[in-house]
C-alpha positions in Angstrom: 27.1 -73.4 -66.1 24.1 -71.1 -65.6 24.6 -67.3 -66.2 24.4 -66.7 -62.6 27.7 -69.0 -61.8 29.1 -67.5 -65.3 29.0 -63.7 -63.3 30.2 -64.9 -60.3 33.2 -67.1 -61.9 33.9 -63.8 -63.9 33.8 -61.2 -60.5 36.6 -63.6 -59.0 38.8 -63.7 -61.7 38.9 -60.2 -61.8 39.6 -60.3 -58.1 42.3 -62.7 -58.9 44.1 -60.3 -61.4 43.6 -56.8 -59.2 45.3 -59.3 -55.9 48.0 -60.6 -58.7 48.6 -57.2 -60.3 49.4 -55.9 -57.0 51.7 -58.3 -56.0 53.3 -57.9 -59.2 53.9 -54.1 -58.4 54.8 -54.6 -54.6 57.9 -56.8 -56.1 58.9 -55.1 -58.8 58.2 -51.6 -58.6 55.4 -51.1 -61.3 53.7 -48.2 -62.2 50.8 -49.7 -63.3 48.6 -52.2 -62.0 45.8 -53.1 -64.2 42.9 -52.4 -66.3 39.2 -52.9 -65.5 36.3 -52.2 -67.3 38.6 -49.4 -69.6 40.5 -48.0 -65.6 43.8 -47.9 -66.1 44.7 -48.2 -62.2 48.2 -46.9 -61.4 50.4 -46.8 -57.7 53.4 -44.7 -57.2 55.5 -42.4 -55.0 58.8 -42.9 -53.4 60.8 -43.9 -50.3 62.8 -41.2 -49.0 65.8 -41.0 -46.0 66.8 -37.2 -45.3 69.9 -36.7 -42.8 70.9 -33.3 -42.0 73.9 -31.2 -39.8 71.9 -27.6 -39.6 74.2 -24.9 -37.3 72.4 -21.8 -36.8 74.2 -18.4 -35.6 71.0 -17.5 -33.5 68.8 -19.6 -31.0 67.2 -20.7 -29.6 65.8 -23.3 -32.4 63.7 -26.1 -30.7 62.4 -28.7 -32.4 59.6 -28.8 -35.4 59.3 -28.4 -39.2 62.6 -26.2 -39.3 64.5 -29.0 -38.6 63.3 -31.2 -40.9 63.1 -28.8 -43.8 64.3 -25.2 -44.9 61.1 -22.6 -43.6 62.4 -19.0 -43.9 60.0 -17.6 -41.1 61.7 -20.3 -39.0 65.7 -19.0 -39.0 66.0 -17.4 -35.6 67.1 -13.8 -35.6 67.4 -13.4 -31.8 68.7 -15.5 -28.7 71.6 -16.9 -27.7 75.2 -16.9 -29.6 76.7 -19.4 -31.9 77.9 -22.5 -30.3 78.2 -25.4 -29.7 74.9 -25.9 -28.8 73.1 -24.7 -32.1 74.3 -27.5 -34.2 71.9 -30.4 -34.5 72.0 -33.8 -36.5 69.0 -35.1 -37.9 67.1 -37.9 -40.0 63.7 -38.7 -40.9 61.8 -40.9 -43.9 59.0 -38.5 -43.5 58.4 -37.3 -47.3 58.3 -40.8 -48.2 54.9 -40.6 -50.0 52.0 -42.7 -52.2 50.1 -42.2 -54.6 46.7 -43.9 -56.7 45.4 -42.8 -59.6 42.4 -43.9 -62.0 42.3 -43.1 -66.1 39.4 -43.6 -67.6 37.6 -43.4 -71.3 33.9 -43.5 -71.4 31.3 -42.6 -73.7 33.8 -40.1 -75.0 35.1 -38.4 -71.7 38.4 -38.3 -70.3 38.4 -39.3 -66.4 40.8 -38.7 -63.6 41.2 -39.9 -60.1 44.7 -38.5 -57.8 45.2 -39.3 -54.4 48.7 -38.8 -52.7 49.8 -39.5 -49.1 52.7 -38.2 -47.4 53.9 -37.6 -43.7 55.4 -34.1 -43.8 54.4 -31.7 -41.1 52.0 -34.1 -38.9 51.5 -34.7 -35.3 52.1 -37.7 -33.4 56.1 -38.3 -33.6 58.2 -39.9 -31.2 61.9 -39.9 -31.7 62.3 -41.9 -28.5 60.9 -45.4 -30.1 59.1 -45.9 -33.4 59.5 -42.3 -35.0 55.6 -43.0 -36.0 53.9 -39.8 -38.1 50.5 -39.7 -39.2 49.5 -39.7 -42.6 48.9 -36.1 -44.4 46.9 -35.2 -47.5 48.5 -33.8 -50.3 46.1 -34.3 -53.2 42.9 -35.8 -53.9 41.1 -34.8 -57.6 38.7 -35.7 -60.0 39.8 -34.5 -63.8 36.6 -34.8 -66.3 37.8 -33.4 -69.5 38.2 -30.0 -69.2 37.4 -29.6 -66.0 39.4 -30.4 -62.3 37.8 -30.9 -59.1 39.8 -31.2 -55.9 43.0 -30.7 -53.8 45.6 -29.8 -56.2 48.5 -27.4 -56.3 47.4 -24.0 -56.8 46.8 -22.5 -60.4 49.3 -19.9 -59.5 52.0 -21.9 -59.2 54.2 -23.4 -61.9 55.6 -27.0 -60.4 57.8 -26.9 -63.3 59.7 -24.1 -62.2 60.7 -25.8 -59.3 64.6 -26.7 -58.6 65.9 -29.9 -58.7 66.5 -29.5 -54.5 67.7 -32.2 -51.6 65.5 -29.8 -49.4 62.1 -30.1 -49.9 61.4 -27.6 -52.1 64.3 -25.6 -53.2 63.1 -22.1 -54.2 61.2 -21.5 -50.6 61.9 -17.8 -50.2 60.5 -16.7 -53.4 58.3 -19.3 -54.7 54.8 -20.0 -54.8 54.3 -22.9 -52.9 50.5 -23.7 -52.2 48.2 -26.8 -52.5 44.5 -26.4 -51.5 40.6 -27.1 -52.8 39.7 -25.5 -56.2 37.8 -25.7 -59.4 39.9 -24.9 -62.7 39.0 -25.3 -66.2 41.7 -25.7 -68.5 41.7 -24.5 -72.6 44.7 -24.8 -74.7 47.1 -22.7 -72.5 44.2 -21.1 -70.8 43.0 -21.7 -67.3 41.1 -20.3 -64.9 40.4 -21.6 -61.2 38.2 -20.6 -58.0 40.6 -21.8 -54.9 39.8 -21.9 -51.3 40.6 -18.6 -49.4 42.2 -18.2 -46.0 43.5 -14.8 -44.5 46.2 -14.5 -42.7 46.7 -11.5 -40.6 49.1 -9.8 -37.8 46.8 -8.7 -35.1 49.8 -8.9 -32.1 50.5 -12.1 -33.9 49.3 -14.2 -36.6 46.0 -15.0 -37.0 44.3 -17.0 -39.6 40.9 -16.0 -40.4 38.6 -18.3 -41.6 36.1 -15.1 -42.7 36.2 -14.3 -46.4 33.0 -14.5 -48.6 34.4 -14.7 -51.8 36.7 -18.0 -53.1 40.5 -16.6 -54.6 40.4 -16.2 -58.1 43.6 -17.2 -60.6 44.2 -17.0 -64.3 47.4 -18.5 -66.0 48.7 -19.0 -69.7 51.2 -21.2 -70.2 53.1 -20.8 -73.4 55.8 -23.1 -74.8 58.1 -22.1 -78.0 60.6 -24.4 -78.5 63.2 -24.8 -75.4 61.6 -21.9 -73.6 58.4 -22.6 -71.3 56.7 -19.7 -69.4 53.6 -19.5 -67.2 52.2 -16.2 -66.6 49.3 -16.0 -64.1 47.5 -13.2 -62.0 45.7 -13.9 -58.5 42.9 -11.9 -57.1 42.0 -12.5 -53.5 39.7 -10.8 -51.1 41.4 -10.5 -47.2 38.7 -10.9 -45.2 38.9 -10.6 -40.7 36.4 -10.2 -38.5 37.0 -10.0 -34.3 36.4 -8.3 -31.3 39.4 -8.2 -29.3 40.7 -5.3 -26.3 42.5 -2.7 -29.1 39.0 -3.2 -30.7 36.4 -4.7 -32.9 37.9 -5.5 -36.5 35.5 -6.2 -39.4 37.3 -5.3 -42.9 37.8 -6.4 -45.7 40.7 -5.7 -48.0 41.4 -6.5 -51.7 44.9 -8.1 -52.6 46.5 -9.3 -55.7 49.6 -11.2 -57.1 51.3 -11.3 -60.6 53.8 -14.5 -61.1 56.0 -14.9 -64.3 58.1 -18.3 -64.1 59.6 -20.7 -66.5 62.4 -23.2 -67.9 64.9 -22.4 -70.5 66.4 -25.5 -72.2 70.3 -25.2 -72.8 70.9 -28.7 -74.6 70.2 -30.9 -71.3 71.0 -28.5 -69.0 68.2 -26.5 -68.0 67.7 -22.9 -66.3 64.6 -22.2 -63.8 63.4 -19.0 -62.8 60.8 -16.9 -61.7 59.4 -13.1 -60.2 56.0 -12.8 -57.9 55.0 -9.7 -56.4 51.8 -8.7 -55.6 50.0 -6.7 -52.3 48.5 -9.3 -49.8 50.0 -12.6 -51.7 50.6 -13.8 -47.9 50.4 -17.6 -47.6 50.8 -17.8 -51.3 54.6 -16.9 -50.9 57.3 -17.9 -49.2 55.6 -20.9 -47.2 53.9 -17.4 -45.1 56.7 -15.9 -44.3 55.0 -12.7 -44.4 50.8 -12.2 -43.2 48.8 -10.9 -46.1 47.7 -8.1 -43.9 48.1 -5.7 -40.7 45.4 -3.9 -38.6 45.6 -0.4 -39.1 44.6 2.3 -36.2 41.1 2.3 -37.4 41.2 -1.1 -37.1 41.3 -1.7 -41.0 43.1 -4.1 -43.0 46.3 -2.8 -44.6 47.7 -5.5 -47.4 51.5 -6.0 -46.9 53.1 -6.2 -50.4 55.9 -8.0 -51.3 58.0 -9.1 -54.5 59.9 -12.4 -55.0 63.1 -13.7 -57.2 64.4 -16.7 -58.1 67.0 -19.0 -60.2 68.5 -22.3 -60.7 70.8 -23.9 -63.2 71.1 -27.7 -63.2 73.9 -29.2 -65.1 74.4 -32.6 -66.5 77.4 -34.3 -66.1 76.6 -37.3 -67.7 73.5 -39.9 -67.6 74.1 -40.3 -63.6 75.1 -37.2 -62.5 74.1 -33.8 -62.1 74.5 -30.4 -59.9 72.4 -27.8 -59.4 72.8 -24.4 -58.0 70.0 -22.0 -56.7 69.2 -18.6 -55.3 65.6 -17.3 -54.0 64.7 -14.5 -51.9 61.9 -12.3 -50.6 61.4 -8.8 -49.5 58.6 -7.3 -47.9 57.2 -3.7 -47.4 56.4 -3.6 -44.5 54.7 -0.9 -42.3 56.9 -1.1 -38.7 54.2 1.2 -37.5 51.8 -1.9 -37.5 53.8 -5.0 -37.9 56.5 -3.8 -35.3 60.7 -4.2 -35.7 60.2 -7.9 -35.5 58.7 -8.6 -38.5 60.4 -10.2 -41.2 62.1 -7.9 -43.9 64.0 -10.1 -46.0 65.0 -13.7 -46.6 67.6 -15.6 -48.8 68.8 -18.9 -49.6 71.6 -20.5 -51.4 72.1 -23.9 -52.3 74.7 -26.3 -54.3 74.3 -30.2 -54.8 75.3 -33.0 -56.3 73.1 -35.8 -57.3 74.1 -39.4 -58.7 71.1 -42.1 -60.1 72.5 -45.3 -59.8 69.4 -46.5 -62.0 66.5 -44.6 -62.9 64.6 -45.5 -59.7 67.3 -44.5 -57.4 69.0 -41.5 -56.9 71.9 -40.8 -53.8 72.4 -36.8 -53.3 73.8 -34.0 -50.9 73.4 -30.7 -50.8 75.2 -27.2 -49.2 72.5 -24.9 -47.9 73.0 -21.3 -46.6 69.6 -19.3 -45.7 69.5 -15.7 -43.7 66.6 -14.1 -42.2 66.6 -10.5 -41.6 64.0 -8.4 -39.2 62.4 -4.9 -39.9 65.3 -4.0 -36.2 68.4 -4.7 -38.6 69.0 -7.9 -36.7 69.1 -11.4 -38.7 70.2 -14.8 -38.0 71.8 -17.5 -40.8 71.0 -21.1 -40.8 73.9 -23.4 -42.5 73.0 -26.9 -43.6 74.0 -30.0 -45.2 72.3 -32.6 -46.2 72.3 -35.6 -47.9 69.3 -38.3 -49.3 68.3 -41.2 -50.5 65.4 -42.0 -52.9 63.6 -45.2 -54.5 61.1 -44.4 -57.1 57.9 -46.9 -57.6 
């Protein structure tokens, strides 16, 4: 058999394991599909059915991402009475998500590819038929060595932090919750980041300005001693808006900051989660936006709202399959009701209690008891009430 033939019998084989790999995984749930030329190729993610009985006091509520997960700007504060009519049953698969990732070793470097999918917050869904959602970006990163590339969460936040939560993320009030384009370099519990900016700003309502010059800037340390992990990290971010509108033109500039100390504490296998972040013009960062990261002032400058953040959780173990968790997380935000006006959020809370049970370690059955409150710069707030129950397969 001529060389030639030899390559060509060899590229097809290879073919023939990737096609046989995958097959392999599709049936029995693998992690990992193959190596090729020293790539480790991996596929995972989960399938995911939420159902949920949300009453809220106030209305009206609609329709949207408040229905299908906890947002604290989203609990109505004004409208109708309780009745009735403010109670609303709902299901959707739409955090189901996938992910593909590439680990590599050459000539002495340490190489990483991330992709992950999901459906969460995206256009194009019809409840009437086939409940179709497009797909949604949620990362895509390179990792050489040191150095990260990509759509990643944020270096300001500290993923493990998070509560164990039905919901979808379980700390939403207080936590930093943010995934977007950077560059981070990473040394021993050092790292350092340049992350995409965005400004958001109440000008009559919320506007987000695409106008900064400068990328945010984050520093963290992550220290670990023994069954205590904390991350400490500062953000320094430049508000940036530029407009002409009737009260005016606006072209400002405005510098903001955040400071975030989070961590676990260990108790045996329980566990306790927790976290403070306050800062002046943390904005998106926070609180999924619940607050702008700015106003317009009378001479049409930029005036940084600040705002400071708390959370905990304490999961406990009941035994290998089961396990509870309860939470607390809330905001509050200064703000000036000269410029943001009596409507403007002042506070939100949230509550929550549930009960999980893994029937293996690929598939875990849980329900949850949710209370959140929202409550305006007038006085006036609304509560949302909500259980919920899931389903989750592991791949």
């Amino acid at each position: 058999m001529s060389s030639f033939n030899k390559k060509i019998l060899s590229k097809e084989l290879a073919t023939a394991s990737l096609l046989a790999s995958l097959l392999a995984s599709a049936s029995a749930h693998s992690v990992t599909i193959g190596t090729f030329d020293n790539t480790t190729v991996d596929i995972g993610g989960y399938v995911k059915l939420d159902a949920m009985l949300s009453n809220f006091s106030e209305g009206p509520v609609g329709t949207g991402i408040g229905r299908d997960f906890y947002v604290p700007s989203l609990t109505p504060v004004s409208g109708a009475a309780a009745d009735s009519e403010n109670t609303y049953f709902d299901m959707h698969a739409r955090q189901t998500r996938i992910n593909f990732a590439t680990n590599s070793e050459i000539d002495d470097h340490k190489l990483k590819t991330y992709i992950e999918l999901d459906f969460m917050v995206t256009p194009n869904g019809d409840e009437r038929i086939s409940n179709s959602y497009s797909p949604r970006l949620r990362h895509a990163f390179i990792k050489f060595d040191n150095w990260l590339f990509g759509q990643t969460w944020s270096t300001f936040q500290n993923t493990a932090s998070l509560p164990e939560s039905v919901d979808f993320i379980g700390n939403t009030d207080a936590g930093i919750f943010i995934r977007q384009p950077q560059i981070r370099y990473t040394s021993g519990g050092f790292q350092f980041s340049i992350e995409n900016p965005e400004t958001t700003v109440t000008d009559g309502g919320r506007v987000v300005s695409d106008d900064n010059e400068w990328p945010d800037l984050v520093g963290r340390y992550n220290l670990k001693s023994e069954n205590l992990s904390l991350a400490a990290a500062a953000l320094l971010r430049q508000l940036t808006y530029n407009s002409t509108g009737t009260g005016g033109s606006v072209d400002d500039s405005e510098s903001a900051y955040g400071v975030s100390i989070t961590g676990k504490l260990m108790l045996g296998k329980d566990d306790i989660r927790f976290g403070i972040n306050s800062g002046s013009g943390m904005g998106r960062y926070i609180g999924l936006n619940v607050s702008n990261g700015a106003n317009i002032n009378a001479n049409n400058e930029l005036e940084a709202i600040d705002s400071t953040g708390v959370f905990a959780s304490y999961r406990h173990m009941w035994n290998s399959k089961w396990r509870s968790n309860l939470m607390y997380s809330r905001i509050d935000i200064d703000n000036n009701t000269a410029l943001s006006g009596n409507g403007s959020t002042k506070a939100t809370y949230s509550a929550r209690i549930n009960l999980f049970y893994s029937a293996t370690d690929k598939i875990t059955f849980g329900g949850e008891l949710a209370h959140a409150n929202r409550e305006v710069e007038s006085g006036a707030d609304g509560n949302m009430d909500r259980l919920q129950f899931t389903a989750k397969m592991a791949f």
